[in-house]
C-alpha positions as CSV (number, residue, x, y, z in Angstrom):
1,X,81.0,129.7,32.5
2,X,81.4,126.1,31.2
3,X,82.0,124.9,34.4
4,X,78.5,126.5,36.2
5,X,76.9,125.3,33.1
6,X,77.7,122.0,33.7
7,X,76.9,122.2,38.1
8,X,73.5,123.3,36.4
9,X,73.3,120.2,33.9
10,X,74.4,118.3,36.9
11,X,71.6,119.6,39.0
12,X,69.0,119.7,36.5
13,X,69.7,115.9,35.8
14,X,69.6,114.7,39.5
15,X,66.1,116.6,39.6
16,X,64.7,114.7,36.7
17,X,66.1,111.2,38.0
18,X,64.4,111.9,41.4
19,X,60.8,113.3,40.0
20,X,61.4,109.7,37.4
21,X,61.7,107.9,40.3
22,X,58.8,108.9,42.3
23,X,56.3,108.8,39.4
24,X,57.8,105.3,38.6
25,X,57.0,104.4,42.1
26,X,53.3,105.6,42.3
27,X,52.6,104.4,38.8
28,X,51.0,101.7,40.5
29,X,49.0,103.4,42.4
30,X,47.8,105.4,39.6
31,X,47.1,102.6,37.7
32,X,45.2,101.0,39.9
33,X,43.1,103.9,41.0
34,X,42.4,104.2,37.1
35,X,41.6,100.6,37.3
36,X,38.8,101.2,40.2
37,X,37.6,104.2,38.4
38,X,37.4,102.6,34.9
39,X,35.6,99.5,36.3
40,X,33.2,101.6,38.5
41,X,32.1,103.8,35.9
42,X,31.5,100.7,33.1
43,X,29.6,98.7,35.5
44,X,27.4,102.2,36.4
45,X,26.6,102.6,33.0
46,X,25.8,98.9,32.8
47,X,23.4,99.7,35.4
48,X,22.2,102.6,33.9
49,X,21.5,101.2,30.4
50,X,19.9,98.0,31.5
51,X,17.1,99.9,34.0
52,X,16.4,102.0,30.7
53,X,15.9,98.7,28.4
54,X,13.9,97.3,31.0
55,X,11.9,100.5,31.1
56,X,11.3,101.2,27.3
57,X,10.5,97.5,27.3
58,X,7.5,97.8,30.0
59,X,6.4,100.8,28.3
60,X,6.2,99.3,25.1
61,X,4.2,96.1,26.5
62,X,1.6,98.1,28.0
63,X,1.5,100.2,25.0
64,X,0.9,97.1,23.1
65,X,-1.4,96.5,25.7
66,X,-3.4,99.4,25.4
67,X,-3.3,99.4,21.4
68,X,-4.8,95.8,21.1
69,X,-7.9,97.3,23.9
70,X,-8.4,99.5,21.9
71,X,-8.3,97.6,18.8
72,X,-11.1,95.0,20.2
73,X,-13.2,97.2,21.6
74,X,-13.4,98.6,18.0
75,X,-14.0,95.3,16.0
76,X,-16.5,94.9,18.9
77,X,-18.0,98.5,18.0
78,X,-18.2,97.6,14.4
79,X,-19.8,94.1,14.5
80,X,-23.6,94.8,14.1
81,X,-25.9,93.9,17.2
82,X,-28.1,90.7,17.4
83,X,-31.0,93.3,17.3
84,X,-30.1,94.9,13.8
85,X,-29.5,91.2,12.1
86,X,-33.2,90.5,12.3
């Protein structure tokens, strides 16, 4: 019984050297495919965050826009005509 245990230790071991050897050998490529992945999805987000600050920023210019027409046309409303001064 020893003796099958040990063919079966033996086995087991040569099985885990071989599977540590092939993931040690396509580490790299794992790496580097985690690399490409990584960098492609930080500068996608970079993308995607600076089109949205360049949007909110339009939006609130003509927003500012739009408030200060507004505002004028009021202090123009309220100022009394040349007609009612006389």
């Amino acid at each position: 019984m020893a003796k099958k245990m040990n063919i079966s230790f033996a086995k087991l071991l040569v099985l885990l050297v071989t599977f540590s050897t092939g993931l040690l050998s396509s580490c790299a490529e794992f790496k580097e495919a985690g690399r490409t992945i990584g960098h492609t999805t930080r500068n996608v987000t970079r993308e995607i965050g600076h089109g949205t600050r360049d949007a909110v920023k339009e939006i609130g210019h003509g927003t500012k826009r739009v408030v200060n027409s507004i505002g004028q046309e009021t202090s123009d409303a309220a100022k009394p005509s040349p007609d009612d001064e006389q």
